[in-house]
N, C-alpha and C positions, 0 to 999 in steps of 0.2 A: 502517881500522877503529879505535873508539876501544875499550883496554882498561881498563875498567871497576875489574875487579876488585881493582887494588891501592888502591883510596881505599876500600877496605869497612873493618869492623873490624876483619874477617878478617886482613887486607893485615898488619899486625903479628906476626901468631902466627909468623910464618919468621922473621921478621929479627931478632924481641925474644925470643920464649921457644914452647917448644913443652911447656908443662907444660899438662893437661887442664884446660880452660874450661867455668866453673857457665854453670847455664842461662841466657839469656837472659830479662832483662825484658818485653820487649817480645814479646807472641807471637805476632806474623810479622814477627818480623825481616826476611823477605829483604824484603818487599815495603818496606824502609826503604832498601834496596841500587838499583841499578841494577845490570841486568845486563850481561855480557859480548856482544857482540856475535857470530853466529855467521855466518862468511865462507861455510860451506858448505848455507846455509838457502836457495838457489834451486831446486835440484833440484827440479822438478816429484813425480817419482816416490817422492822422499821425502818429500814436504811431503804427499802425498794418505794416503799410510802411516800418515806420522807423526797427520794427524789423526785416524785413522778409529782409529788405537791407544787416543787420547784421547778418541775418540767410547763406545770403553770404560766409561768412568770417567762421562763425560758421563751416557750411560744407565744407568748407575747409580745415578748423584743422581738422578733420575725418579724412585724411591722408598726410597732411602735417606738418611733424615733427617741420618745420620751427616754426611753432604758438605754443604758449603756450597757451593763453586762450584767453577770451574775454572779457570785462569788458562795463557793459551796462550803458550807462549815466553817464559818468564821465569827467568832462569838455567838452566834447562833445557829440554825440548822441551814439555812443560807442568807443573803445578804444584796439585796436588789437596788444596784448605784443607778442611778438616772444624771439624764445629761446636764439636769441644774445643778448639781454639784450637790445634790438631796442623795442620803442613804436609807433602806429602808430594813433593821433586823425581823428576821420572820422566825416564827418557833412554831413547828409543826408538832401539833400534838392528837396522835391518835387513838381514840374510844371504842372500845367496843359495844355494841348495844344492850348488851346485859348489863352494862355498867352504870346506865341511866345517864340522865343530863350534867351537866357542871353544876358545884355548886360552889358557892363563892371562895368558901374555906378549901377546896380541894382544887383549885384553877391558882390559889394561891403556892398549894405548898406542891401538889403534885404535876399540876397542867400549866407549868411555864412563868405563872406570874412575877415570881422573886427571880427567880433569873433572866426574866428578860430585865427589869427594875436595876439588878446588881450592874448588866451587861450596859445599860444607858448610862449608870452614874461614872462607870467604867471608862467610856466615851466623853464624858464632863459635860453631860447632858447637852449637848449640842445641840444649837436648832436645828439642825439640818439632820438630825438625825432622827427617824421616825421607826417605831414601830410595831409589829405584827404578829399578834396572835391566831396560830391558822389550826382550826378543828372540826373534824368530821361532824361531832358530835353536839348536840343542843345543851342549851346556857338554862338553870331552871330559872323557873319566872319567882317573882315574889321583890317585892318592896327594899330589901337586903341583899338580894341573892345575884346569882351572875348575869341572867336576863339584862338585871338593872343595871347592875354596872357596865356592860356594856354598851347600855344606851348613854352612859353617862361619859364615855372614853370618846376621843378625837377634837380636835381644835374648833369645831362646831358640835357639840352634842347637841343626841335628842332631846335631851336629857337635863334640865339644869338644875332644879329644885332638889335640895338634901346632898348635895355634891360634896359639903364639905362634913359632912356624916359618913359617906360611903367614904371618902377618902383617909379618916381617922380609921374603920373600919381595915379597910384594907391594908392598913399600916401596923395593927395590931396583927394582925394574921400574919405579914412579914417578918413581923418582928418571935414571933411563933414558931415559924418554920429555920429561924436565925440559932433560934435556941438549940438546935439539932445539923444544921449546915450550916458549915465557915463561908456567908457571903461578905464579904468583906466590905461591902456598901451598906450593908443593913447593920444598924447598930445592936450590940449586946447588951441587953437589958437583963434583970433579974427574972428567974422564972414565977410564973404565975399559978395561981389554979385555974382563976377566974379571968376570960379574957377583958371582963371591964377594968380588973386590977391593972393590969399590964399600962406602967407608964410612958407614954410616946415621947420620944426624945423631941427637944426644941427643935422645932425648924423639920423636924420629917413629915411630917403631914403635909406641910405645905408643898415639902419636893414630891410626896405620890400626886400631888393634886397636877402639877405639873409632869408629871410620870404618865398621869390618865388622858393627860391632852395628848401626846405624842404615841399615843396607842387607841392600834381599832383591834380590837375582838372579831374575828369571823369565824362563821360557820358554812362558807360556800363550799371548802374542800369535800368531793364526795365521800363514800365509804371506799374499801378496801377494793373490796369486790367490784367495783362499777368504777373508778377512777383512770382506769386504762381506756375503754370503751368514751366514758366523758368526755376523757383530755382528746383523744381521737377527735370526735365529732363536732365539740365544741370549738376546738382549738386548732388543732393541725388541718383539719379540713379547710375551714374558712382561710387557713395566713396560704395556704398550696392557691387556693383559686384566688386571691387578693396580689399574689408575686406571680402568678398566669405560668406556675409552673405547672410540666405536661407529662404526664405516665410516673408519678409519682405512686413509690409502693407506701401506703400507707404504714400500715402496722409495722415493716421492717426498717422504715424513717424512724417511728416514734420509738420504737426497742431501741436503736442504736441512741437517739436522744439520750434515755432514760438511762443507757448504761454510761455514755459520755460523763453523767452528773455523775452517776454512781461509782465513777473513776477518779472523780474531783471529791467526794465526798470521805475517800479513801484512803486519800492522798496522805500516807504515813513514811515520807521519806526520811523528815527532819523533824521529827519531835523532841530530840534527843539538842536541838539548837535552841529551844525554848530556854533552857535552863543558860545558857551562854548568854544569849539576847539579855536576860536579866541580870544576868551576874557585871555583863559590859556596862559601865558609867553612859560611855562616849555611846553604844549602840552603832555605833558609824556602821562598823562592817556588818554588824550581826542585821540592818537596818536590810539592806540590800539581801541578807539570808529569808528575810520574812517578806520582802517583795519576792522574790521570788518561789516563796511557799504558798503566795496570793495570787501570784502569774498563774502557781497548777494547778487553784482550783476555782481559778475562773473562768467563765462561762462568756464566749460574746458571741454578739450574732454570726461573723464569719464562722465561727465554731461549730455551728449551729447550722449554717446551709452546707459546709462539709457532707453533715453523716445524714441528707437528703439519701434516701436512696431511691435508685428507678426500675420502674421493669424494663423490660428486654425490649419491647415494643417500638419499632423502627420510628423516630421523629419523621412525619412528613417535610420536604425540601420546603416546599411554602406552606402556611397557615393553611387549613384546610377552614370551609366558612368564608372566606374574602377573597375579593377580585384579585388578582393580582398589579402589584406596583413595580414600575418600573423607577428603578433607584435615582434621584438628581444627580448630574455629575456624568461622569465615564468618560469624558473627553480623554483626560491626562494620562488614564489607564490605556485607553484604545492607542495612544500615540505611542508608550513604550512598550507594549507585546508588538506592537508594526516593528517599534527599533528590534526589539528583540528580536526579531523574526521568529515569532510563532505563529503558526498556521491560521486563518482567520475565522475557520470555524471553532477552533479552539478559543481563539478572542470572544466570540461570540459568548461561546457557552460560559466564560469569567465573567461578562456582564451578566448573563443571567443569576449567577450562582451572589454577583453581588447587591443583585435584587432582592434574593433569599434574602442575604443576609438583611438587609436595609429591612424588610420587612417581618422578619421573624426575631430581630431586637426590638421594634417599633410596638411587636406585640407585647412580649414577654420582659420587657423592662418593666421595675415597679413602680416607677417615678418618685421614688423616695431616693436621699442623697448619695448614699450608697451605689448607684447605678453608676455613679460616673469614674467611681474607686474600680468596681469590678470589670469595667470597660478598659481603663488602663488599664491594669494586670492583665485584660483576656489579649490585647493589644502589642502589650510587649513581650509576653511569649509567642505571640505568632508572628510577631517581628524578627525576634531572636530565630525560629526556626527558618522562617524566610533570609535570612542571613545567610545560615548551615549553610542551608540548599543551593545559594548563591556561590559559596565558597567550594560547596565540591560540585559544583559546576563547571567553574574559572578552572579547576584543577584538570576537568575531563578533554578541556579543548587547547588546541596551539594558544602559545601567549598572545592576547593582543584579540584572539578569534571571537565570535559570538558563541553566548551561551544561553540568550534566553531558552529557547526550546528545551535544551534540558535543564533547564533550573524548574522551568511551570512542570515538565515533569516531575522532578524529584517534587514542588508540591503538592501534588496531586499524590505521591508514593507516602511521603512522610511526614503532614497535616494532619495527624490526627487526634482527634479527641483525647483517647487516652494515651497520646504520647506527651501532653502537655506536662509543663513542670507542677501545676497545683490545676486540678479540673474544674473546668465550668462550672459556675452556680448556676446557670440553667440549664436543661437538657438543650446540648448541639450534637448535629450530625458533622463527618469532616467533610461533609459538601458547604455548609453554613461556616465553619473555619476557612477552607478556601476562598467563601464569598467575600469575610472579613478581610481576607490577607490583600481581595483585589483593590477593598474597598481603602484599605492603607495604601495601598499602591497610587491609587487615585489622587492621595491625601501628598504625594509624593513624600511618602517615610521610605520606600524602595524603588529598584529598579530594575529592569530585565537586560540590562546592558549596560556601559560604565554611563553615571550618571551625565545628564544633557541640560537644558535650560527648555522643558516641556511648557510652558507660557511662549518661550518665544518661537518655537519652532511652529505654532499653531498661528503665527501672521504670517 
């Protein structure tokens, strides 16, 4: 395995100086890092854990603007960027209940501690960089113990009295677990018997203490057993009716979720370029190698309404529940199917279909910023298609002839859902596609005959 970690800029703060480091410039540092490699990341059973932990966080960006994406195995077990330009490392650590609760000394050397510790100084303790220790399993109580330390962890502790006792504490147990792992932010100190022996190098103490502000402890991740069933009910049900999507299959949305991460979590294309990135002074090109080893194993929300899946279950043309709306507008539409010369009962039935539409966006939008990105894209494939159709229309009739009649057919033949180039983030029927294509028509983006000035032909 190659160890990464000592060519960060981290790699310095042991050997040259451990006095407190301003923020970072740059704000995602880590993603300017490579990370450490993790020898113990086969585990099936961990790896299915660890994603569905991050499936958390995943369905949470579903409607929290706050998250930009997610980023799967990178210095840690994944990596939650948010839109203020804050990162957040998380370490999922799974217990078994025979195992009993944490206890300070063992959160240190076996449950995450020192390398999340190693992974921030890695980072050159960035303010902007926060983070997360995620486990199933309970902290034990006791004055010394993990309970307490974790009331004494985040930028407002519960916690404040003896803080700089737990943090000397915790720096000997790093410094413990150093004695046996090359982290390369913990200093190598002489070994001990006695942990009161064990001398703390100048200036470490004060960085855990600062290590303990930028980390919360939790224990909300369920057990093994019940974390699929959780993330279900708690998570994915609520973000399906909050986005007013409709005949969503649960369980086989959240499987494909969960295997999505477990795809990103996998991602062993280029490890073999780690060792180049380090060997490169300049990094230029190897720089762009590891962006895009962070493209594959991140996670964004369009990613994420993708592997939505639905049942079979036919969308109703209108909202079932409400009156129906008749769409503002149709003027400019009724005037070019007249040019076109398409039949009028056919005209008829394009206003209606773009009623649907008016009203079954009006539903099913989320009102988050998002809606008006996926409205373009749904917008301009149905324009593109309405194009085709225009084009091997002109082509069926004398030069010069009219073609609307067969153009509104060929839409009516070749609008459909799944003929689009990337599918709806919402469930549409190709009746609600056709409503849209009328409703751009109306918009005058097309036309059912060589384009006219429909403003003026209506004085």
């Amino acid at each position: 395995m190659v160890d990464t970690a000592g060519t960060g800029a981290g790699a310095e703060g042991v050997g040259a100086s451990l006095e407190p480091d301003g923020p970072s410039n740059s704000e995602l540092v880590i993603f300017e890092l490579a990370p450490q490699e993790d020898s113990g990341s086969d585990t099936l059973g961990r790896y299915r854990y660890q994603a569905e932990v991050t499936a958390q966080d995943c369905l949470a960006m579903l409607t929290q603007e706050s998250i930009d994406s997610v980023v799967c195995e990178w210095h840690e077990d994944f990596v939650v960027v948010r839109t203020d330009g804050s990162v957040e490392l998380v370490s999922v650590k799974h217990r078994e209940g025979t195992q009993g609760p944490w206890t300070l000394v063992e959160l240190c050397k076996s449950g995450g501690l020192t390398h999340l510790f190693d992974r921030w100084c890695a980072c050159e303790c960035a303010a902007n960089v926060r983070l997360r220790l995620a486990t199933n399993a309970a902290l034990k109580p006791g004055k010394d113990n993990a309970g307490m330390l974790a009331r004494m962890c985040g930028p407002e502790p519960e916690v404040t009295a003896g803080q700089t006792a737990m943090a000397e504490e915790v720096a000997r147990q790093m410094l413990k677990v150093r004695w046996k792992q090359p982290y390369p932010n913990v200093p190598d100190t002489p070994v001990c018997k006695k942990d009161a022996d064990i001398r703390i190098p100048a200036g470490f103490a004060e960085r855990v203490v600062r290590f303990l502000a930028a980390l919360e402890i939790s224990c909300k991740p369920p057990h093994r057993e019940s974390i699929t069933d959780v993330n279900i009910q708690r998570l994915l049900v609520p973000a399906v009716e909050q986005l007013k999507l409709a005949h969503v299959d649960l369980e086989n949305t959240y499987r494909a979720i969960v295997d999505r991460i477990e795809r990103a979590n996998r991602d062993e294309s280029d490890r073999s370029q780690l060792a180049v990135y380090i060997a490169d002074p300049g990094r230029v090109r190897n720089r762009s190698q590891i962006q895009q080893r962070i493209g594959r194993r991140r996670i964004t929300r369009e990613i994420l309404r993708h592997e939505v899946v639905y049942t079979s279950v036919q969308l109703p043309t209108f909202p079932r529940g409400q009156a129906p709306v008749v769409a503002p507008g149709g003027a400019k539409l009724r005037r070019k199917l007249r040019r076109g010369r398409v039949p009028s009962d056919e005209a008829a039935f394009a206003e209606r279909l773009r009623s649907a539409w008016y009203t079954t966006w009006a539903e099913r939008r989320t009102g988050l910023a998002g809606d008006e990105t996926d409205l373009l894209n749904l917008s301009t494939d149905v324009l593109q298609m309405a194009f085709d159709c225009r084009r091997h229309a002109r082509a069926q009739v004398v030069e010069g002839g009219e073609f609307g009649i067969k153009m509104n057919d060929l839409l009516a033949e070749r609008l459909k859902a799944d003929a689009l180039p990337s599918p709806p983030r919402i469930q549409l029927s190709n009746l609600h596609l056709r409503g849209l294509a009328y409703q751009l028509c109306d918009e005058c983006h097309f036309f059912f005959s060589e384009p006219f000035d429909a403003d003026e032909e209506a004085s």
